[in-house]
C-alpha positions in Angstrom: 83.9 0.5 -39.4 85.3 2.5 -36.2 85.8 0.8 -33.1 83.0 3.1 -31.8 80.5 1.9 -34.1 78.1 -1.2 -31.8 77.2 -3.4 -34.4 76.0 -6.1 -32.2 73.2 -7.1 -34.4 70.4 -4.6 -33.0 69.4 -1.3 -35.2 70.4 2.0 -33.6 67.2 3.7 -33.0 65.7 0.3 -31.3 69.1 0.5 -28.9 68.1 3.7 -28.4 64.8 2.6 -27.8 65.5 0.0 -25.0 67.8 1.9 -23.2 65.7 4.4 -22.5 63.1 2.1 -20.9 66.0 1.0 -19.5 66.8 4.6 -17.9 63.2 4.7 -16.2 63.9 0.8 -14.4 66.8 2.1 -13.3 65.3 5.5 -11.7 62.8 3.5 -10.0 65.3 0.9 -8.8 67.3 3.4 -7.5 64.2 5.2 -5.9 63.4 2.0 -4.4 66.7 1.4 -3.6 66.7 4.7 -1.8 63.5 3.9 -0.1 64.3 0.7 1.2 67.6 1.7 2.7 65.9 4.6 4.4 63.4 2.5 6.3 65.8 0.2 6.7 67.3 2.9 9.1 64.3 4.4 10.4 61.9 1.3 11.2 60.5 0.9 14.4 58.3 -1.3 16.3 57.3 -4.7 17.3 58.5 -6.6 14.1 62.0 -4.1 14.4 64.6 -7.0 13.8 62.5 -8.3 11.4 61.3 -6.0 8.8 64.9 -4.3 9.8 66.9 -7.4 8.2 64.3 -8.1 5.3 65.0 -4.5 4.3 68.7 -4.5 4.0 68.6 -7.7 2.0 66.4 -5.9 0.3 68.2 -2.8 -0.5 71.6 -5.2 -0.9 69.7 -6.6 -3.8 68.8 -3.6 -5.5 72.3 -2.5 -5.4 73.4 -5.2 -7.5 70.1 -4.4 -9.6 70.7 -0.9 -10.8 74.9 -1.9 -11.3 73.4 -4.6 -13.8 70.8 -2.1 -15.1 73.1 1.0 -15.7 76.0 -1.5 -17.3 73.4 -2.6 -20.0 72.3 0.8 -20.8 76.0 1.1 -21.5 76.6 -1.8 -23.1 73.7 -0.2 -26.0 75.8 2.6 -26.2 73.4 5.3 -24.4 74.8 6.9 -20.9 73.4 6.3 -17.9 71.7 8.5 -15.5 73.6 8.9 -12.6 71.8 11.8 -10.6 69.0 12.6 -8.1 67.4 14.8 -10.5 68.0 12.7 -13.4 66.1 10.0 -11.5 63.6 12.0 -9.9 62.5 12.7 -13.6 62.4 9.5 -14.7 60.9 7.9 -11.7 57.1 5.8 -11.2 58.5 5.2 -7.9 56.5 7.9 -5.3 59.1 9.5 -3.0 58.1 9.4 0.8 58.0 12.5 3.2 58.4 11.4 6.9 58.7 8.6 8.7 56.4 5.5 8.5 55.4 3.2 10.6 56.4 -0.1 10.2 52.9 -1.6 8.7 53.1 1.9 6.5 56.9 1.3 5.5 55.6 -2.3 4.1 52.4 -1.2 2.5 54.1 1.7 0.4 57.3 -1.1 -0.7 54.5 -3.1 -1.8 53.3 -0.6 -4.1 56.8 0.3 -5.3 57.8 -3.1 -6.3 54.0 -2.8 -7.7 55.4 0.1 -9.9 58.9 -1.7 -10.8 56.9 -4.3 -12.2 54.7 -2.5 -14.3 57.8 -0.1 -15.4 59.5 -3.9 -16.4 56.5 -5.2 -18.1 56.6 -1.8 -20.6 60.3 -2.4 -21.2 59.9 -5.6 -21.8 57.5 -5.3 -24.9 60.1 -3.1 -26.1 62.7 -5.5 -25.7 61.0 -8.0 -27.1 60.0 -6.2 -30.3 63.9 -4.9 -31.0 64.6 -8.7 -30.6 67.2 -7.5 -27.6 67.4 -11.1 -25.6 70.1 -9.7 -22.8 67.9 -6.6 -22.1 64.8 -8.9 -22.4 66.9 -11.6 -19.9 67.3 -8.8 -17.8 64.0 -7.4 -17.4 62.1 -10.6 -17.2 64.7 -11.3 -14.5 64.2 -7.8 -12.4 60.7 -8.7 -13.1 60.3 -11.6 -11.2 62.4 -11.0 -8.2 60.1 -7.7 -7.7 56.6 -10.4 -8.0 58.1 -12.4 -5.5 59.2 -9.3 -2.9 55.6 -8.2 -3.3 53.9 -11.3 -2.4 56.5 -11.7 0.7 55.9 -8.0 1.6 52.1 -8.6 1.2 52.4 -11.7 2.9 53.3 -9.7 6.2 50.1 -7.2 5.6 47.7 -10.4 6.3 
C-alpha cells in the first residue's frame, strides 16, 4: 500500500462524495465570510457599535469555520477551492451590490446563514450515508452555530 493511498475506513468515491458537499459549505462560508466582513466595515446608523461588533465576531468565527472546512476536505484527500471564482461557482450564498443599510445588512445575513444551513443539511445526509462521523461532526456543528446566528440576527428584525 503507498503512503498516498487514505485507507481510513471510508470508500473512495463516498470521500469523494463528501468533500464535494464539503467544497459548496465552504464557498458559502467564505461568501458569508466575505459578506459579513464587508458590512462589518460599511455599517452605519443608530445601532453602529452594535451591529458593528456582532459582525466581526461574526466574520472572526467564520474564519475559523472555512480553516476547519477546507482542512477536512483535505484530510479526504480532495483539494480545496481556494479562489473567488472557484467559490463564486460553488456558492448558495447571493453576493450583494451596494451598500445596505443597517436593518438591510441584517435581513440579507439572515437569509445567508438561512442558505448555510440548508447547504449543511444536504451535506449532511451525505455524510451520514458514507458513514463519515468527523465530516458528519462537523456539519452538524457548522449547522447549529448558523440556527443560532439566525435567530439572534432575527431577533434584532422584531
Amino acid at each position: 500500500m503507498s503512503t498516498n493511498t487514505i485507507n481510513i475506513g471510508i470508500n473512495e468515491a463516498d470521500r469523494i462524495e463528501v468533500a464535494e458537499q464539503l467544497k459548496h459549505l465552504l464557498a458559502d462560508s467564505y461568501t458569508l465570510y466575505l459578506q459579513t466582513h464587508n458590512f462589518h466595515w460599511n455599517v452605519t446608523g443608530r445601532q453602529f457599535r452594535e451591529l458593528h461588533l456582532m459582525f466581526e465576531e461574526h466574520y472572526t468565527e467564520l474564519a475559523d469555520a472555512v480553516d476547519e472546512i477546507a482542512e477536512r476536505i483535505r484530510t479526504l484527500g480532495v483539494a480545496a477551492p481556494g479562489t473567488y471564482k472557484a467559490f463564486a461557482a460553488l456558492s448558495s450564498v447571493e453576493e450583494v451590490e451596494g451598500v445596505p443599510s443597517a436593518s438591510e445588512m441584517v435581513e440579507i445575513l439572515t437569509r445567508a446563514h438561512e442558505t448555510v444551513v440548508r447547504t449543511c443539511r444536504a451535506a449532511l445526509k451525505v455524510a451520514q450515508e458514507a458513514d463519515d462521523e468527523s465530516s458528519t461532526a462537523l456539519i452538524s456543528d457548522r449547522m447549529r452555530i448558523h440556527e443560532k446566528t439566525t435567530w439572534m440576527l432575527r431577533a434584532l428584525l422584531d
